[in-house]
C-alpha positions as a Markdown table, in Angstrom:
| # | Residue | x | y | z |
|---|---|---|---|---|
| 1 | Unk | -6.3 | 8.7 | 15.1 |
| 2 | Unk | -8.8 | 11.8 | 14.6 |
| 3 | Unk | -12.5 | 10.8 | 14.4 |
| 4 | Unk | -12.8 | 11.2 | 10.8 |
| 5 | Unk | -10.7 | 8.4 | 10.2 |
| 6 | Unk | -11.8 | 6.4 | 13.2 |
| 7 | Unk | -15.6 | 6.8 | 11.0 |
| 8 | Unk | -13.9 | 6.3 | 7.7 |
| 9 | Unk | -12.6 | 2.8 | 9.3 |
| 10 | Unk | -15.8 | 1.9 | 10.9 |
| 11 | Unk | -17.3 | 2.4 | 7.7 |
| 12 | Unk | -15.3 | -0.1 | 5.7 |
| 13 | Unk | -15.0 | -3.0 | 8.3 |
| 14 | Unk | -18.9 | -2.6 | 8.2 |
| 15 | Unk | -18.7 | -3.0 | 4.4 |
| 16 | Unk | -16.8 | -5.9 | 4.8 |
| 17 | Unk | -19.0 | -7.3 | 7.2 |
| 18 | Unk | -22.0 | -7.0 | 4.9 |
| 19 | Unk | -20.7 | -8.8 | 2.2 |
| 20 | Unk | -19.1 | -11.7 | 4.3 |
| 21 | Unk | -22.6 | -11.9 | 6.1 |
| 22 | Unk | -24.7 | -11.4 | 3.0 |
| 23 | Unk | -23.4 | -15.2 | 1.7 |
| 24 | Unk | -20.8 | -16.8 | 3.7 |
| 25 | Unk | -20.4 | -19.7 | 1.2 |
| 26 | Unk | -19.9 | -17.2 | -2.2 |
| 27 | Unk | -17.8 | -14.6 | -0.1 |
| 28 | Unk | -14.5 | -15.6 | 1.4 |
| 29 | Unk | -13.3 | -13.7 | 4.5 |
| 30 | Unk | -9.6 | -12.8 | 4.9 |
| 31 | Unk | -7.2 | -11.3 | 7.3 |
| 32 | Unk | -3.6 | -10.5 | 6.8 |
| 33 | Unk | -1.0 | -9.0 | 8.1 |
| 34 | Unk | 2.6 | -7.9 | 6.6 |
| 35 | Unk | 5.6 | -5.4 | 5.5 |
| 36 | Unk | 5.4 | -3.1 | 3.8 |
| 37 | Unk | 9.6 | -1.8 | 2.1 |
| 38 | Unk | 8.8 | 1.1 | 1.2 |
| 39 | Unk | 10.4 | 4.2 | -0.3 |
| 40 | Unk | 8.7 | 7.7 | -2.0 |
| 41 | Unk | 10.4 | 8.4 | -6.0 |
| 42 | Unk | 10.7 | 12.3 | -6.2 |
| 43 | Unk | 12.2 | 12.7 | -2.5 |
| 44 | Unk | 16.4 | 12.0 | -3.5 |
| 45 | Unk | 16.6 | 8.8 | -1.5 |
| 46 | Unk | 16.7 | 5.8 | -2.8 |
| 47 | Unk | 16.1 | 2.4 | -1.8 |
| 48 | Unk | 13.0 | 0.2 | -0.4 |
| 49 | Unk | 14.5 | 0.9 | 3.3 |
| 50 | Unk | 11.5 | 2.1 | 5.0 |
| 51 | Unk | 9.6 | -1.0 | 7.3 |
| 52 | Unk | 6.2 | -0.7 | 8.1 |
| 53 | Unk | 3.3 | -2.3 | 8.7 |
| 54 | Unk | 0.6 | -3.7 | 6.4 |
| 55 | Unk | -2.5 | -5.7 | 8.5 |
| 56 | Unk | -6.3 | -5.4 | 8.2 |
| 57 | Unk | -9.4 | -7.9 | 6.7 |
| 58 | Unk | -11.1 | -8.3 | 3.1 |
| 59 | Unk | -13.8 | -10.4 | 1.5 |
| 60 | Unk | -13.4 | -11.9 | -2.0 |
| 61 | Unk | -16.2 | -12.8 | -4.1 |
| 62 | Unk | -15.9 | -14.5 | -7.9 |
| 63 | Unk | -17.2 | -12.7 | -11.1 |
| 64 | Unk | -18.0 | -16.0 | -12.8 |
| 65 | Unk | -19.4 | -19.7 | -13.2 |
| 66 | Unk | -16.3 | -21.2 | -13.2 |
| 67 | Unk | -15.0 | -19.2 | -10.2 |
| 68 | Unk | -11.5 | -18.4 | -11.6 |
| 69 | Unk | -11.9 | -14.9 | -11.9 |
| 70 | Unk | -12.3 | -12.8 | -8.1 |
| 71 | Unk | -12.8 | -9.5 | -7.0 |
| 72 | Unk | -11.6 | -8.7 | -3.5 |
| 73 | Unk | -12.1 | -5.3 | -1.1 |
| 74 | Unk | -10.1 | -4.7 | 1.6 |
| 75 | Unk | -9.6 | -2.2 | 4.5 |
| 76 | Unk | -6.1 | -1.5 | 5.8 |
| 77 | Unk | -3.9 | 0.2 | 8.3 |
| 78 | Unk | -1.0 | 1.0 | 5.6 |
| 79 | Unk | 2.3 | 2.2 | 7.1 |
| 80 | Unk | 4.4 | 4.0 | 4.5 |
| 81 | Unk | 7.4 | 6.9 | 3.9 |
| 82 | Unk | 11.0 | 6.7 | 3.5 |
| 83 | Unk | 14.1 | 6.6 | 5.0 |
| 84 | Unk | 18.0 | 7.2 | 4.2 |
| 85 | Unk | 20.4 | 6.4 | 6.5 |
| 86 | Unk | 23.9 | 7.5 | 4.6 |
| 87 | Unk | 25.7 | 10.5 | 6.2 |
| 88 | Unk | 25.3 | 13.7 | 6.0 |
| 89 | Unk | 21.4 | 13.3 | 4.8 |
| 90 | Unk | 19.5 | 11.4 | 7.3 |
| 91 | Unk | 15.8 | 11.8 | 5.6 |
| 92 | Unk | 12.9 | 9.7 | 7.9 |
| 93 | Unk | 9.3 | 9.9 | 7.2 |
| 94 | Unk | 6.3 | 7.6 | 8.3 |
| 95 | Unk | 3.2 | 8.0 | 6.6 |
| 96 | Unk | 0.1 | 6.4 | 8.7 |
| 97 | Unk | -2.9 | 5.5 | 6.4 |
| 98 | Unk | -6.1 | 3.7 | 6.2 |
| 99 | Unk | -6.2 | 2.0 | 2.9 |
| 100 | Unk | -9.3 | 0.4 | 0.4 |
| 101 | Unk | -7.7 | -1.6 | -2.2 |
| 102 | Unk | -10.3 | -3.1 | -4.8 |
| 103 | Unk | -8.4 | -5.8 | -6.8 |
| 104 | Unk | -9.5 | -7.7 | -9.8 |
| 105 | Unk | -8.2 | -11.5 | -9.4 |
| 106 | Unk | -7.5 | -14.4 | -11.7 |
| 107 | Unk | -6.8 | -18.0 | -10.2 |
| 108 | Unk | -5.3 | -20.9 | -11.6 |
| 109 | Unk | -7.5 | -23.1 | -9.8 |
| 110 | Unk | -4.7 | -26.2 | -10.9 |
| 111 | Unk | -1.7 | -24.6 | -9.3 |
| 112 | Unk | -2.9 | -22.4 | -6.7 |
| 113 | Unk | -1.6 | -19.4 | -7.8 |
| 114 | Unk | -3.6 | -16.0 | -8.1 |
| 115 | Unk | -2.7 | -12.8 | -10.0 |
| 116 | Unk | -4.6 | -9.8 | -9.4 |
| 117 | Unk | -4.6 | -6.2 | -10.9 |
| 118 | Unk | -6.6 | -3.5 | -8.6 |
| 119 | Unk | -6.8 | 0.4 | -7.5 |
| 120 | Unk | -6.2 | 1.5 | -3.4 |
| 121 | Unk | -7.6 | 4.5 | -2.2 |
| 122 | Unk | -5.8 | 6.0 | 0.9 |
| 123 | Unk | -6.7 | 8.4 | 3.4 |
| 124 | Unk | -3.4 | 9.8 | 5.7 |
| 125 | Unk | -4.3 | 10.8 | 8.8 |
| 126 | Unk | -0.3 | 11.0 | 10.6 |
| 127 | Unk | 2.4 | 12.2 | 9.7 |
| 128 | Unk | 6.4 | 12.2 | 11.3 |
| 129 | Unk | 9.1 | 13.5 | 9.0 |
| 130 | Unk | 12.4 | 14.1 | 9.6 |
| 131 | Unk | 14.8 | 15.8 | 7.1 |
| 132 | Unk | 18.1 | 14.7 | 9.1 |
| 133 | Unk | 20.0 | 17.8 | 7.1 |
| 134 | Unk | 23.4 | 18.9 | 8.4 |
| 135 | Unk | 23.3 | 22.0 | 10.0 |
| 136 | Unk | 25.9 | 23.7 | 7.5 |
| 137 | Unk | 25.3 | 23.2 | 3.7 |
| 138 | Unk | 27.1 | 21.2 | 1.7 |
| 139 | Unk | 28.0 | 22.0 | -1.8 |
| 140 | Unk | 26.1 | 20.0 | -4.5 |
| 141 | Unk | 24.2 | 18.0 | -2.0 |
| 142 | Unk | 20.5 | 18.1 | -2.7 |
| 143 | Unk | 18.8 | 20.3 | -0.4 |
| 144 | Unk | 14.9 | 21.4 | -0.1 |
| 145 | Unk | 14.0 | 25.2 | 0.3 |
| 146 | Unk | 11.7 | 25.5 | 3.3 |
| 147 | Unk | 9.0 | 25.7 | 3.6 |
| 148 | Unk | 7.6 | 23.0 | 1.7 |
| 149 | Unk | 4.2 | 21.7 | 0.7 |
| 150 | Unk | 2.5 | 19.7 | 2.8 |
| 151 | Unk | 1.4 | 15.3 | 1.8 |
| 152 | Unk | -2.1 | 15.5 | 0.4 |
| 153 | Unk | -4.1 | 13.7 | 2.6 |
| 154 | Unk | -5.6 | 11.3 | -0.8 |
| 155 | Unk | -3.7 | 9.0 | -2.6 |
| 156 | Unk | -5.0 | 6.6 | -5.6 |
| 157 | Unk | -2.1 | 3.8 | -6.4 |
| 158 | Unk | -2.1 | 0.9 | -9.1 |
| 159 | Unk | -1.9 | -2.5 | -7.2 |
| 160 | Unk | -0.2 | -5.5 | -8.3 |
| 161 | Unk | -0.9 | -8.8 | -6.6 |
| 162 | Unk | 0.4 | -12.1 | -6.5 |
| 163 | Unk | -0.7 | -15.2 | -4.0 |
| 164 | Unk | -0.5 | -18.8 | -3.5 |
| 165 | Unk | -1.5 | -21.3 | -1.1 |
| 166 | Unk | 1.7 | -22.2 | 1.4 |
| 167 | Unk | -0.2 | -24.9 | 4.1 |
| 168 | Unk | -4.6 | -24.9 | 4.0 |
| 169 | Unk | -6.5 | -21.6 | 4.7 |
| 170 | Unk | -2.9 | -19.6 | 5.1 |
| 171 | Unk | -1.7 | -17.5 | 1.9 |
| 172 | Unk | 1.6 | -16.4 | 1.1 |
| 173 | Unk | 1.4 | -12.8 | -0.8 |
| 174 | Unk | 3.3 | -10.6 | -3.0 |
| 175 | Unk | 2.2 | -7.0 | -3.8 |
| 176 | Unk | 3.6 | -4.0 | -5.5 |
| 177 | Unk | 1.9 | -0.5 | -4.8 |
| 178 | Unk | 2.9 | 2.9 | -7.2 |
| 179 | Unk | 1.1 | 6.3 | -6.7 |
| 180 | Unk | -0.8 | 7.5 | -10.1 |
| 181 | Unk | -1.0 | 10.7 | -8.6 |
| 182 | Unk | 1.8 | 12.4 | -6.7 |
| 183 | Unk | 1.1 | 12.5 | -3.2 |
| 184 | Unk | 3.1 | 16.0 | -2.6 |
| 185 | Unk | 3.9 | 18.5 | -5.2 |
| 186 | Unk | 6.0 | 21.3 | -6.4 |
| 187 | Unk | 9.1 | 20.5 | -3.3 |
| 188 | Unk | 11.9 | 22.6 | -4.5 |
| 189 | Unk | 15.0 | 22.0 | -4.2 |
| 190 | Unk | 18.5 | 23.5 | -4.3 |
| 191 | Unk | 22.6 | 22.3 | -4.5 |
| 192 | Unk | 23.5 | 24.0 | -1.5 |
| 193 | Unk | 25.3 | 27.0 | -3.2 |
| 194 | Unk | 24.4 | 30.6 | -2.1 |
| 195 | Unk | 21.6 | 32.1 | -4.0 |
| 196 | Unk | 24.1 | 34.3 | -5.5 |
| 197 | Unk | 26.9 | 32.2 | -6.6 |
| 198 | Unk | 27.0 | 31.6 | -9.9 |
| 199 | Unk | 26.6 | 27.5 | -9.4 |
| 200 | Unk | 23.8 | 28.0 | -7.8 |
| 201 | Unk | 19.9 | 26.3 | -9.1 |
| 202 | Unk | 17.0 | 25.1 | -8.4 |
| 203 | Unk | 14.2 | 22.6 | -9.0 |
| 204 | Unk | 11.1 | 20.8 | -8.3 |
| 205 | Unk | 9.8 | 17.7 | -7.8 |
| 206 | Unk | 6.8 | 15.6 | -7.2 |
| 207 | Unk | 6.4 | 12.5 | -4.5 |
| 208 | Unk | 5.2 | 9.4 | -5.5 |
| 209 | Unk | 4.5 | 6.1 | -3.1 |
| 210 | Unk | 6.9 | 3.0 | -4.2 |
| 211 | Unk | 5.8 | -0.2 | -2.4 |
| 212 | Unk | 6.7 | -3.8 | -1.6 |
| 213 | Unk | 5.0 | -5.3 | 0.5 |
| 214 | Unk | 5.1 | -9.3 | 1.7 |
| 215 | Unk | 1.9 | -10.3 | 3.8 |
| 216 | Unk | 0.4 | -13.5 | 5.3 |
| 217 | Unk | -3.4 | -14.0 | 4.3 |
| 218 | Unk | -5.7 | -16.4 | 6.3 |
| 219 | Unk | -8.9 | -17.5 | 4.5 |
| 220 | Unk | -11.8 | -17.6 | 7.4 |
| 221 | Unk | -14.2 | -19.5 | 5.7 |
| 222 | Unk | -11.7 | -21.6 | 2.9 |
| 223 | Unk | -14.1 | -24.8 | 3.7 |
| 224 | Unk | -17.4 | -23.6 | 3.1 |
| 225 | Unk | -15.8 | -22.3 | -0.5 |
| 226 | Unk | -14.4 | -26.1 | -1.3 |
| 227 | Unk | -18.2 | -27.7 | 0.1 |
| 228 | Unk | -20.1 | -25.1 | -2.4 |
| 229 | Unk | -17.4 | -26.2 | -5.4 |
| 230 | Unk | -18.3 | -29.8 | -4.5 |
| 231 | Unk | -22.0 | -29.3 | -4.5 |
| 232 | Unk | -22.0 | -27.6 | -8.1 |
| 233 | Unk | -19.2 | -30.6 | -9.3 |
| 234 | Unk | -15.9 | -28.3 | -9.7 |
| 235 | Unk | -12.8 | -28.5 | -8.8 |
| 236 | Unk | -11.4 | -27.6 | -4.9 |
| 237 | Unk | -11.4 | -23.8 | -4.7 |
């Protein structure tokens, strides 16, 4: 890790710290850890086949009186790419970034169950990719023209987030992750033909992250949160 991105880190565990500090009975502390299945639309693979991980810690703050509707920051180390494993085309990237998701939340305070609607920022800072083409062409298979343009090192992605309560502090949790913008451009491709046969074309296509991810959340300070809600006569948070 360069020490840009060590800073850029640094700089949103401290934010976290802050607002966890600022009023540890308001703000909830969490830490998680996950998968992430993840695969990148534009690249001709298909399939949520590449693993990787999803871990870091977030506060979570509510917006209202009644406490059912949350904002949450977090700051993550966010493992993502692709990967196709079908002979000939043996295509294998990981993609290493620190991520910032900001999510809106609603929670059914009855049920347990909270829905959420956000934005992540992510900054890559490594990157391993492996084309796995054959060394001789083969005729119609997809094939990129070299060389190609480089990830951008910024990505903005809409969040989808579903959670619920599986035993006390511990949170079981759903999320879906898609690039708005595409996160490498222009990567032409061709159908393995020689430039001058008369089959032979071209094209171009844009990358875009595609994400499931499954993650455990622990709530740090779940008790403080259910002592304030009796104290102001609401339901258990």
């Amino acid at each position: 890790m360069n020490k840009s991105m060590f800073r850029f880190l640094v700089i949103g565990f401290f934010l976290i710290t802050i607002g966890f500090s600022a009023n540890c009975q308001i703000f909830k502390g969490m830490v998680m850890a996950g998968a992430n299945f993840a695969q990148m639309n534009g690249d001709q693979t298909y399939g949520f086949n590449k693993i990787g991980l999803n871990a870091g810690a977030g506060v979570m703050a509510p917006l209202n009186e009644k406490r059912n509707f949350l904002m949450s920051l977090e700051v993550l180390y966010n493992e993502l790419g692709a990967k196709e494993s079908k002979d000939p085309f043996k295509y294998n990237t990981k993609l290493q970034y620190v991520s910032i998701p900001v999510i809106a939340h609603f929670e059914d305070r009855r049920g347990g169950l909270t829905f959420g609607l956000g934005l992540q920022y992510s900054r890559l800072f490594q990157v391993n990719e492996d084309w796995g083409l054959p060394v001789k062409p083969i005729q119609y298979m997809d094939r990129p023209i070299f060389p190609v343009n480089d990830f951008k090192r910024d990505d903005i992605s809409l969040i989808l987030d579903f959670r619920f309560r599986v035993w006390e502090k511990l949170k079981l949790n759903f999320r879906y992750q898609y690039s708005i913008v595409p996160i490498r451009e222009d990567v032409a491709y061709n159908n393995s033909f020689a430039p001058e046969h008369m089959d032979y074309f071209t094209w171009k296509r844009d990358f875009y992250h595609n994400v499931l991810s499954l993650r455990l959340i622990y709530v740090i300070n779940e008790r403080s949160s259910r002592e304030l809600d009796r104290n102001i006569n609401r339901d258990s948070y």
